[in-house]
Residue frames relative to the residue before (quaternion, step in Angstrom):
aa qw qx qy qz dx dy dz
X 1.0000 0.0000 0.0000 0.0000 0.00 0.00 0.00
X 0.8210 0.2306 -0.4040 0.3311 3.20 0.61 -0.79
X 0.4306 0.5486 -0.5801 0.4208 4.19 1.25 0.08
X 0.3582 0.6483 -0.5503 0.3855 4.16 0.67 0.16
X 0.7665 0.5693 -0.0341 0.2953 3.02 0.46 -2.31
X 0.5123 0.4244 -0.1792 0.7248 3.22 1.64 -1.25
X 0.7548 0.2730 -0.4175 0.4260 3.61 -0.85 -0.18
X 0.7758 0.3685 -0.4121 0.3041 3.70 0.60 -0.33
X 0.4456 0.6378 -0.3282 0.5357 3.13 1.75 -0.08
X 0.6531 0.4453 -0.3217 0.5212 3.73 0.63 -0.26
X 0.5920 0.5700 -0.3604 0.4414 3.54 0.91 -0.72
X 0.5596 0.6312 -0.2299 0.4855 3.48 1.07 -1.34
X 0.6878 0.4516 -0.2272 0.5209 3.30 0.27 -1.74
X 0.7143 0.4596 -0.3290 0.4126 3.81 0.16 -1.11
X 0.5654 0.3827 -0.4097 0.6050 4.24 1.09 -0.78
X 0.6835 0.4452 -0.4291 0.3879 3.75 0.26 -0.71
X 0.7124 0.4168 -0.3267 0.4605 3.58 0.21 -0.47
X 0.5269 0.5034 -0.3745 0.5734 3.77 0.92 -0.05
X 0.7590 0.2865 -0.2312 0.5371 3.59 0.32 -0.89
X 0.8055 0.2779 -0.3587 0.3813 3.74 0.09 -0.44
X 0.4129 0.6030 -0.4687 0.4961 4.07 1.04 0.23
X 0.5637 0.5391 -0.4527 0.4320 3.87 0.97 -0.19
X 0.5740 0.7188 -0.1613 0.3574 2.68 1.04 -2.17
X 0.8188 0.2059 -0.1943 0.4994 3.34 0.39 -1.63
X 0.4276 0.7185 -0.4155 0.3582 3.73 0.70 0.21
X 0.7087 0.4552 -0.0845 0.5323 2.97 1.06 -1.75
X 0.8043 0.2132 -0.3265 0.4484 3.27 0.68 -0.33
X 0.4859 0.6563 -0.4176 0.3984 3.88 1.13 -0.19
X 0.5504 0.6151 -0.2054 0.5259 3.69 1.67 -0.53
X 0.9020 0.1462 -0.0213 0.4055 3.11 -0.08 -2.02
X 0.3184 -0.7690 0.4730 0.2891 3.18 1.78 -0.83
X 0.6519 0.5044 -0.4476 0.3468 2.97 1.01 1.18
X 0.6594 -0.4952 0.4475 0.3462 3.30 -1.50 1.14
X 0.2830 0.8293 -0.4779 -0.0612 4.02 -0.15 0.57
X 0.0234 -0.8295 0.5283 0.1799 3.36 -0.08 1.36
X 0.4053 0.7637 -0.3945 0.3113 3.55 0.43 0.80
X 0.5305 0.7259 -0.1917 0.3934 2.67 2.06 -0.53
X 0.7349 0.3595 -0.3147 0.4812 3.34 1.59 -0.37
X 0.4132 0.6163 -0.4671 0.4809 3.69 1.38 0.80
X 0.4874 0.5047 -0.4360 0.5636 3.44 1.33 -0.79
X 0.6920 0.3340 -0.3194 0.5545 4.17 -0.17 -0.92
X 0.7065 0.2909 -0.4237 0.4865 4.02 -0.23 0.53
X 0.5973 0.3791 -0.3982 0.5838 3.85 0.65 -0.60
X 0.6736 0.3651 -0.4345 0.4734 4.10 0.24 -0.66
X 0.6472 0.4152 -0.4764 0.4263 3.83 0.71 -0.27
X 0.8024 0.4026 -0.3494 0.2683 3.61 0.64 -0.86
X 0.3791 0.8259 -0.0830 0.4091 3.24 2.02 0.20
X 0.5312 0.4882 0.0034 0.6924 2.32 1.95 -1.45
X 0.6869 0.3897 -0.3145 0.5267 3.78 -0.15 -1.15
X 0.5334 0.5876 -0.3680 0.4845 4.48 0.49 -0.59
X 0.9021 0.1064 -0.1289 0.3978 3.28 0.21 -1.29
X 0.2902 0.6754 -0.4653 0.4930 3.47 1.62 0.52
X 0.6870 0.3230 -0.4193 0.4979 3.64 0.40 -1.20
X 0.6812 0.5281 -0.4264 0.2745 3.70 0.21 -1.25
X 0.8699 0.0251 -0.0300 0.4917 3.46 0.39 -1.29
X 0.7718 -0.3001 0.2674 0.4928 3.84 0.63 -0.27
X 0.5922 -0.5739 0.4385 0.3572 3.64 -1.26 0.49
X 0.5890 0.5535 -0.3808 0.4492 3.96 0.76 -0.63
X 0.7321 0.4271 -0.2122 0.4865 3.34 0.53 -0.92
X 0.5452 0.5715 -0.4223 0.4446 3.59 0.99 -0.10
X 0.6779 0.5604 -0.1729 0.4432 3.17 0.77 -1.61
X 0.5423 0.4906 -0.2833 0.6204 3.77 1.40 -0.30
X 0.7970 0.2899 -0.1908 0.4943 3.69 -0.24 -1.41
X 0.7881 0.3325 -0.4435 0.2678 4.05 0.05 -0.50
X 0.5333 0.5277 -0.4678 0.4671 3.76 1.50 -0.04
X 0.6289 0.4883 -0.4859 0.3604 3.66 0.68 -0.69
X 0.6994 0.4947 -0.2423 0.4554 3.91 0.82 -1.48
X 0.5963 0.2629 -0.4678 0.5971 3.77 1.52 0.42
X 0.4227 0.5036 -0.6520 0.3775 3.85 0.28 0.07
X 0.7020 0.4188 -0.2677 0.5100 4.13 0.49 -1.40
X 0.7530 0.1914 -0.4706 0.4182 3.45 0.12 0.45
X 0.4518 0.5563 -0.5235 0.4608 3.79 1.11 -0.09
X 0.7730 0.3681 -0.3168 0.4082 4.17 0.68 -0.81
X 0.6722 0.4419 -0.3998 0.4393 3.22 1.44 -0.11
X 0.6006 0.4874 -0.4400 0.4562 3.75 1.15 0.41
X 0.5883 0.5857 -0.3783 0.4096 3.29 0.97 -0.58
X 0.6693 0.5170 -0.2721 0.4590 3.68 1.28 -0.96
X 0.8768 -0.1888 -0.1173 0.4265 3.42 0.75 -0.60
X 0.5522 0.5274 -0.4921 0.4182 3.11 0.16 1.79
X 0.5585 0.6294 -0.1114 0.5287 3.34 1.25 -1.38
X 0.6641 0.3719 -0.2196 0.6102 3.66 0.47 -1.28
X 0.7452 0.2990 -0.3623 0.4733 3.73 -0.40 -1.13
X 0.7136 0.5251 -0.3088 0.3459 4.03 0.42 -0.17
X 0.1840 0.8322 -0.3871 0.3518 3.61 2.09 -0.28
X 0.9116 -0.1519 0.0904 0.3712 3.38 -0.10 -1.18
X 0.2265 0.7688 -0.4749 0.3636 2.75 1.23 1.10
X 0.5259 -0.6147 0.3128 0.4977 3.95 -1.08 0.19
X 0.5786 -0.5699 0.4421 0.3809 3.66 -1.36 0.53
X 0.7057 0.4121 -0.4052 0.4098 3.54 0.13 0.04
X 0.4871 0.4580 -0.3616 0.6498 3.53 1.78 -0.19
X 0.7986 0.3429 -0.3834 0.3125 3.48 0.06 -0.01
X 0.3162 0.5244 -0.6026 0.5118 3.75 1.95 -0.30
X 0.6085 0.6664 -0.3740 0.2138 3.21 -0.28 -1.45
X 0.9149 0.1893 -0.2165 0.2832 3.34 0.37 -1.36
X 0.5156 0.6513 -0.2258 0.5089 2.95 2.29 -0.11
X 0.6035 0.3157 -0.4169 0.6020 3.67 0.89 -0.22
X 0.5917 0.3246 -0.4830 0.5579 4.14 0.43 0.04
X 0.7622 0.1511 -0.5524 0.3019 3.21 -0.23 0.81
X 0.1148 0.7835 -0.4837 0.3728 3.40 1.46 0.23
X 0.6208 0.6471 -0.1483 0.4170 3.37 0.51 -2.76
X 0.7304 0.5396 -0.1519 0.3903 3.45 0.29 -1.93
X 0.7739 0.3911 -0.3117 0.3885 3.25 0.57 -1.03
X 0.7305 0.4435 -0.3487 0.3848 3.58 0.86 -1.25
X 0.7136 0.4341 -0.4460 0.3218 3.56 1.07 -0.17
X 0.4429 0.5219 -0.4715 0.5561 3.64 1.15 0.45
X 0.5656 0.4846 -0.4699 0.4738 3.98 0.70 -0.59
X 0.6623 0.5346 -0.2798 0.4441 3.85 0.84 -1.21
X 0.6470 0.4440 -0.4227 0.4534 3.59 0.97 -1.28
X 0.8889 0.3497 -0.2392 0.1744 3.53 0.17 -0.93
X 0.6232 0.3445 -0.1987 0.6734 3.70 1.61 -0.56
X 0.6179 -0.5999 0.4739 0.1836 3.54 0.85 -0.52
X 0.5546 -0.6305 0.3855 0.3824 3.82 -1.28 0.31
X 0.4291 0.6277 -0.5494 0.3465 3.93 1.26 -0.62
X 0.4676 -0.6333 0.5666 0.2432 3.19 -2.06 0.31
X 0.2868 -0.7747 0.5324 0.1848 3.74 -0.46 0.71
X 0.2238 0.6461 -0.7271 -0.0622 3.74 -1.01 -0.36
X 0.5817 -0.5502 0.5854 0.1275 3.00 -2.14 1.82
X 0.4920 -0.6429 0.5091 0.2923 3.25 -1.21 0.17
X 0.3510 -0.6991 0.4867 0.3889 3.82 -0.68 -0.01
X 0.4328 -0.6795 0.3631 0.4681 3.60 -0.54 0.95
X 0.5721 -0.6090 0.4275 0.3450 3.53 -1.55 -0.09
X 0.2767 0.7105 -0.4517 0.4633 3.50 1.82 0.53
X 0.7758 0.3004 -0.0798 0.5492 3.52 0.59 -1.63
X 0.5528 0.7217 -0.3955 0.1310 3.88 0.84 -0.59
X 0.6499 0.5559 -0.3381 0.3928 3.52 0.82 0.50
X 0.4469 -0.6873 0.4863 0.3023 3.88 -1.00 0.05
X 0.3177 -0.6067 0.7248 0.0750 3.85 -1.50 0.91
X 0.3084 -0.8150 0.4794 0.1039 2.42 -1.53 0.93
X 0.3034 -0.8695 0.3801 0.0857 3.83 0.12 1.46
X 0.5752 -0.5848 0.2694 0.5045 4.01 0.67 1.01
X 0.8558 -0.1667 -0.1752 0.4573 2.80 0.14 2.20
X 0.6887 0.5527 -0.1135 0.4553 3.45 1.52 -0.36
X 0.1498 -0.7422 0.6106 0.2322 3.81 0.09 1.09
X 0.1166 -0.7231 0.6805 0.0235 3.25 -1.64 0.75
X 0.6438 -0.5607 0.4261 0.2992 3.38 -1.14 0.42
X 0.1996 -0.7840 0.5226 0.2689 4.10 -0.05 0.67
X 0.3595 0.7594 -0.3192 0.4384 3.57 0.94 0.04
X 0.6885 0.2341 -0.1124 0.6771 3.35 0.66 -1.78
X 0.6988 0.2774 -0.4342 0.4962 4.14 -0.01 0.26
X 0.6283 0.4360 -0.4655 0.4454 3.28 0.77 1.25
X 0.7078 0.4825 -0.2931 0.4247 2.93 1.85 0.24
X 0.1625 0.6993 -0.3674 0.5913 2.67 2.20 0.21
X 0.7175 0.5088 -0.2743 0.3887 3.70 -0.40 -1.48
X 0.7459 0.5338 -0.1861 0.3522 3.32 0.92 -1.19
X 0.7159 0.5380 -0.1334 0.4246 2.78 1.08 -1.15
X 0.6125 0.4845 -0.2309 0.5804 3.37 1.75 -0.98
X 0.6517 0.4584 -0.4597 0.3922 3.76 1.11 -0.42
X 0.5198 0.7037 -0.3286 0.3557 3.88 1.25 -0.71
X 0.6721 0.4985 -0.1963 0.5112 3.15 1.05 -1.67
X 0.6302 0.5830 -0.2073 0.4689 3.84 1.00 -0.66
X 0.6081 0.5477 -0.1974 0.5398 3.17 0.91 -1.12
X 0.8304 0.3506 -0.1006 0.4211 3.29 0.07 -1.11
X 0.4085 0.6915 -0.3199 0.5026 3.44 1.28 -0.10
X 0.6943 0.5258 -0.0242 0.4908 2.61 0.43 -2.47
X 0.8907 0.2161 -0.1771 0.3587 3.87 0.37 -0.82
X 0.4320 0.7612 -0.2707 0.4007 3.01 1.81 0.22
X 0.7095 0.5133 0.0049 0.4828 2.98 1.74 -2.20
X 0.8083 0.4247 0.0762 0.4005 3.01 0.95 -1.61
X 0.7416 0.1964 -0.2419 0.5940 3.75 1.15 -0.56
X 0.7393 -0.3621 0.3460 0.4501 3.56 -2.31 0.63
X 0.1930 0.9308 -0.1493 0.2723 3.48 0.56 -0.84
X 0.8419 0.2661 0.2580 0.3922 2.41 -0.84 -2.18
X 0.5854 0.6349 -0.0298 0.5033 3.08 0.95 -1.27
X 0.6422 0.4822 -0.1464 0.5776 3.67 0.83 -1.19
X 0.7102 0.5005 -0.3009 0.3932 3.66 1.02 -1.49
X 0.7148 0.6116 -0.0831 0.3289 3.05 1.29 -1.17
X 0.6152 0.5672 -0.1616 0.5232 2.91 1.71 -0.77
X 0.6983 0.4937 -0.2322 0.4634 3.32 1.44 -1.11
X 0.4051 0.7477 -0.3456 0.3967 3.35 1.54 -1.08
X 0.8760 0.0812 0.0600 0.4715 3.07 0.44 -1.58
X 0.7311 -0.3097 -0.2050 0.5723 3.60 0.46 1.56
X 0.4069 -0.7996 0.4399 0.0397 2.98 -0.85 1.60
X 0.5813 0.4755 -0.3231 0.5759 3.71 1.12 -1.08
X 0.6840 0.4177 -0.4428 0.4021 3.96 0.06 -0.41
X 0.5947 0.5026 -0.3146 0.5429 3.81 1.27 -1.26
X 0.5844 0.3952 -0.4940 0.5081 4.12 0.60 -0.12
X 0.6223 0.5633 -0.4040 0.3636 3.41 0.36 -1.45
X 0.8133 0.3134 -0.2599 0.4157 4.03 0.45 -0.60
X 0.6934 -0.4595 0.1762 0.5263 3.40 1.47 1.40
X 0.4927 0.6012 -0.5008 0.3808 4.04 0.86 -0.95
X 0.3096 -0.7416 0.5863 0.1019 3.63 -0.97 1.26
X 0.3779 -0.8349 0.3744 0.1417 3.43 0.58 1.52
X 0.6260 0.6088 -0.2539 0.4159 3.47 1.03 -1.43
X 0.8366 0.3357 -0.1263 0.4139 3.17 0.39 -1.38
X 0.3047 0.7076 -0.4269 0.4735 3.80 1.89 0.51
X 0.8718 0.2725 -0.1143 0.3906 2.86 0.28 -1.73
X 0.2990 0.5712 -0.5510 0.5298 4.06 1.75 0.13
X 0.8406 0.4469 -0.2244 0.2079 3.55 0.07 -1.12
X 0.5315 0.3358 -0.1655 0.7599 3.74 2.28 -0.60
X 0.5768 0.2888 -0.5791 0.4986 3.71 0.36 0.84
X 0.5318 0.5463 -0.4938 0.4183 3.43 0.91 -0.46
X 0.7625 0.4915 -0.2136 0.3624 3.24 0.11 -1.77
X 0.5975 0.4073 -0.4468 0.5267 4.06 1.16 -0.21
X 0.6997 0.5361 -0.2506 0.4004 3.48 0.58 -1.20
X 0.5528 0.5872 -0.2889 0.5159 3.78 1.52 -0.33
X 0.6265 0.6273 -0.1357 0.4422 3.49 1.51 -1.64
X 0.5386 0.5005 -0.2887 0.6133 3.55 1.25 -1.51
X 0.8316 0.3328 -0.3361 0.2912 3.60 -0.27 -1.19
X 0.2781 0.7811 -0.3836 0.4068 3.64 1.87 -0.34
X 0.7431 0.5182 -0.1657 0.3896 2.99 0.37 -2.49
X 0.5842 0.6653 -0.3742 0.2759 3.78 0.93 -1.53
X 0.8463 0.4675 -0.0110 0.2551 2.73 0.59 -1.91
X 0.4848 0.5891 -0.3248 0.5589 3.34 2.33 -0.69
X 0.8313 0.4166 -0.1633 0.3297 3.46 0.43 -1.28
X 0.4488 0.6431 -0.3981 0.4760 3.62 2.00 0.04
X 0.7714 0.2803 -0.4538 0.3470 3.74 0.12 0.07
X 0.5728 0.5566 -0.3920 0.4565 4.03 1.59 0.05
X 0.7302 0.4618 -0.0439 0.5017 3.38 1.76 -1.42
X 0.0975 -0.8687 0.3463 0.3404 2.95 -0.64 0.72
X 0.5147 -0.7092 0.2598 0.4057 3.55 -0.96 0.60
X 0.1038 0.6969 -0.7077 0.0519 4.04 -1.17 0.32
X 0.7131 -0.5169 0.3390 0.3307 3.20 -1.95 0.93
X 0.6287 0.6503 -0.1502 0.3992 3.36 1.44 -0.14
X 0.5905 0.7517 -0.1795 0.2327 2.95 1.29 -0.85
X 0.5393 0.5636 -0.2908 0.5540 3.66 2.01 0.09
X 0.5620 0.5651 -0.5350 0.2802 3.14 0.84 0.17
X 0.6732 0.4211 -0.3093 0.5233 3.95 0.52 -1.62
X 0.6340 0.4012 -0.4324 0.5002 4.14 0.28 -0.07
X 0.6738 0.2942 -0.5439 0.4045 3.85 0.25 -0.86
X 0.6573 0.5188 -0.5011 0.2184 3.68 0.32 -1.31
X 0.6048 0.5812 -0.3971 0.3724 3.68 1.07 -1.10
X 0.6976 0.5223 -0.3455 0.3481 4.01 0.87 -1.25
X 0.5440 0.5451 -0.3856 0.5082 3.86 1.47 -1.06
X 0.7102 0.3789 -0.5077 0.3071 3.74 0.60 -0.75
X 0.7119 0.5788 -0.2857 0.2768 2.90 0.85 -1.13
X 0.4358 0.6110 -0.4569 0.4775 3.77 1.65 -0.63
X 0.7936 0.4028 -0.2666 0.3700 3.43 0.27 -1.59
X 0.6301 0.4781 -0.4481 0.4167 3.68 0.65 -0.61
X 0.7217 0.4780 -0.3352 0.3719 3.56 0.69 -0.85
X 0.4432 -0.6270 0.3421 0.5417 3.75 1.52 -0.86
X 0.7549 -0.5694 0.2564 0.2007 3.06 -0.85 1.01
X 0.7758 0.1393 0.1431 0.5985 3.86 0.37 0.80
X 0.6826 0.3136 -0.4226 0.5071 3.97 1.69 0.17
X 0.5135 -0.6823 0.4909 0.1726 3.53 -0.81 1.26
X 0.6244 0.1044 -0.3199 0.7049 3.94 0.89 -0.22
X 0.5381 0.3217 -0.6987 0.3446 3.93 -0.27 0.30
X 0.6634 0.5353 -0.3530 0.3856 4.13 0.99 -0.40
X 0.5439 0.5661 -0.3946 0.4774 3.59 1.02 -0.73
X 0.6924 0.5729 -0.2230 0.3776 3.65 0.69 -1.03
X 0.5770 0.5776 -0.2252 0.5317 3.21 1.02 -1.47
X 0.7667 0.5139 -0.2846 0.2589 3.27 0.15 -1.35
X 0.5754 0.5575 -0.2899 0.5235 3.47 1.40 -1.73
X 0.7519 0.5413 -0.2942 0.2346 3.53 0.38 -1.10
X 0.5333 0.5066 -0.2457 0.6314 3.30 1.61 -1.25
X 0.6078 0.4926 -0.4551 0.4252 4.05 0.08 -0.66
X 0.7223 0.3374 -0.2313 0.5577 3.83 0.61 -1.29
X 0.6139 0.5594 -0.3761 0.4108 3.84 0.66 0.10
X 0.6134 0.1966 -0.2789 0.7123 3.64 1.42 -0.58
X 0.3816 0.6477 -0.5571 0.3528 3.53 0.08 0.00
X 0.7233 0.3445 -0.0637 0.5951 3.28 0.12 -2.06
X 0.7720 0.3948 -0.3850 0.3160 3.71 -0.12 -0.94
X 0.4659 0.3710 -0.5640 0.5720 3.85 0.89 -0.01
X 0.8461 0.2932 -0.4092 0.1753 3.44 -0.52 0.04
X 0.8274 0.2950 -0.1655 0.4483 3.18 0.74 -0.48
X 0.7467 -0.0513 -0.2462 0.6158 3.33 1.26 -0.06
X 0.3405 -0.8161 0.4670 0.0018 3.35 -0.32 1.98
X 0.6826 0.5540 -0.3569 0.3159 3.33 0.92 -0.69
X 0.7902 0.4235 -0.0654 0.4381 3.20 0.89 -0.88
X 0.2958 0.8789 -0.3384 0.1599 3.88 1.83 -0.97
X 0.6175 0.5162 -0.2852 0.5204 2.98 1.73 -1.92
X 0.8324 0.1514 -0.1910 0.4977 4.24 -0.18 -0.42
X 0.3703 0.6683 -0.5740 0.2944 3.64 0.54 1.27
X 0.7447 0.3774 -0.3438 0.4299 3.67 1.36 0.07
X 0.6019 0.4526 -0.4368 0.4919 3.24 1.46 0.35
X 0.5439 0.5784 -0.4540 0.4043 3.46 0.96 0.16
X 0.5378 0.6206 -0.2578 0.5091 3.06 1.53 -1.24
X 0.6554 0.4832 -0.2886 0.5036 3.77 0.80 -1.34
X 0.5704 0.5409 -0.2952 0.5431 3.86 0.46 -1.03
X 0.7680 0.4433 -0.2028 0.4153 3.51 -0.01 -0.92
X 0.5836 0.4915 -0.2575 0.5929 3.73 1.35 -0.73
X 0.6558 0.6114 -0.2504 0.3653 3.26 0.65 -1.29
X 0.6736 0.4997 -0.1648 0.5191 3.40 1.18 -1.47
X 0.7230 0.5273 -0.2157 0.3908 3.62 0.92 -0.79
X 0.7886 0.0302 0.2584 0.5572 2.99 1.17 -1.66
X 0.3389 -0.8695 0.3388 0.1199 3.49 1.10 1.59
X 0.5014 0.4789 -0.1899 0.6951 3.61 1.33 -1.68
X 0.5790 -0.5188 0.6019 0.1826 3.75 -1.00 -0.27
X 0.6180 -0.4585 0.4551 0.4481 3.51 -1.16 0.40
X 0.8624 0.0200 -0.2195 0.4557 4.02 0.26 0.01
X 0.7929 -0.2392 0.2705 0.4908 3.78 0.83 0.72
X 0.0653 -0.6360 0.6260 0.4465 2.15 -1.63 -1.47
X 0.3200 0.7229 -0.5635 0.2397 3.37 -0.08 1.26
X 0.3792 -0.6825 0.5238 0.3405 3.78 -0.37 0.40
């Protein structure tokens, strides 16, 4: 029972770390507060569920990150940028009103009913976990989640790129000054978070179900997890994330009363210790 508990807690952690590595992208860049970011991960799910019925569940998981990459570059152009240095409470502002924007266009167009995706018949079956059947599905979302965290690493550390992100991350007017075309960086890592969110949509639409609502209990989890890890550090997020996943995991079970305010205590408690986060905030 309790390797159950653990494995669903990793599953969690793994969707969290897919969705909140955008999150901290997008804001380790532009340095903005985007709570919109968890409409992007319900429009990539309902995006997903559409072209599941039409053509299959593989081909979703391809087409609804790409059709959020084009709206991550089309916010970054003309909202994101003009919000840069604007004040942070003007920018919650304009990011949780479009938040607003999005689920009522999610309502205008599928409506208030709840959907749920099917699981493909590739992944439809159950493993056995030392003595435990598990879903083979959710250890493909594992997989995912561990290929993201990899990926990024890997292209963070290791390519020109990367390099560029990093540089801008952390002073952006000098990284222009040496020709690096700053604007069109961060079109390209709002894309790549806003691609990630719609990733997440579409992984977590055949366990989750989907409603015009459904960004709320994920965004609050991704802000904790941004802030617990440090604002804008991809492994201070990878970390954060696993931990919080095995924190509600275990806390629905054993201490039920309280599960609901065990990551902001947890967050409160970091905060007090270690203001930056367990990795900063540098990508």
């Amino acid at each position: 029972m309790q390797t159950i508990h653990l494995f669903n807690g990793l599953v969690y952690g793994a969707l969290l770390i897919v969705m909140s590595s955008g999150l901290a992208l997008i804001y380790g860049l532009r340095r903005v507060v985007n709570f919109a970011h968890g409409a992007l991960y319900m429009l990539g799910a309902y995006i997903g569920y559409t072209v599941a019925l039409q053509s299959s569940f593989w081909v979703a998981l391809v087409v609804a990150p790409i059709v959020m990459a084009v709206v991550g570059v089309l916010l970054d152009r003309y909202c994101f940028r003009l919000l840069q240095d604007r004040e942070p409470l003007n920018v919650m502002l304009v990011t949780f009103g479009l938040l607003l924007i999005l689920e009522d266009l999610v309502v205008f167009i599928w409506g208030k009913a709840n959907y749920s995706l099917f699981t493909p018949d590739l992944l439809n079956f159950t493993v056995d976990l030392w003595g435990d059947e598990v879903p083979a599905y959710r250890i493909g979302v594992i997989v995912v989640g561990a290929a993201v965290a990899i990926g990024l690493t890997l292209w963070l550390r290791f390519s020109r790129i990367g390099l560029f992100v990093r540089a801008a991350s952390t002073d952006p007017i000098t990284t222009s000054m040496q020709g690096v075309n700053t604007d069109a960086l961060s079109a390209g890592v709002v894309g790549l978070g806003s691609a990630l969110a719609g990733l997440a949509g579409v992984v977590a639409a055949p366990f989750l179900s989907l409603s015009p609502h459904m960004s709320s209990d994920v965004l609050i989890d991704s802000f904790v997890v941004v802030v617990i890890g440090g604002l804008g550090s991809l492994a201070g997020a990878f970390v954060a994330a696993l931990l919080l996943g095995m924190m509600q995991a275990l806390g629905a079970v054993y201490l039920p009363e309280v599960s609901v305010l065990l990551p902001f205590i947890f967050m409160i408690a970091i905060l007090i210790w270690k203001p930056s986060g367990l990795a900063g905030s540098r990508i």
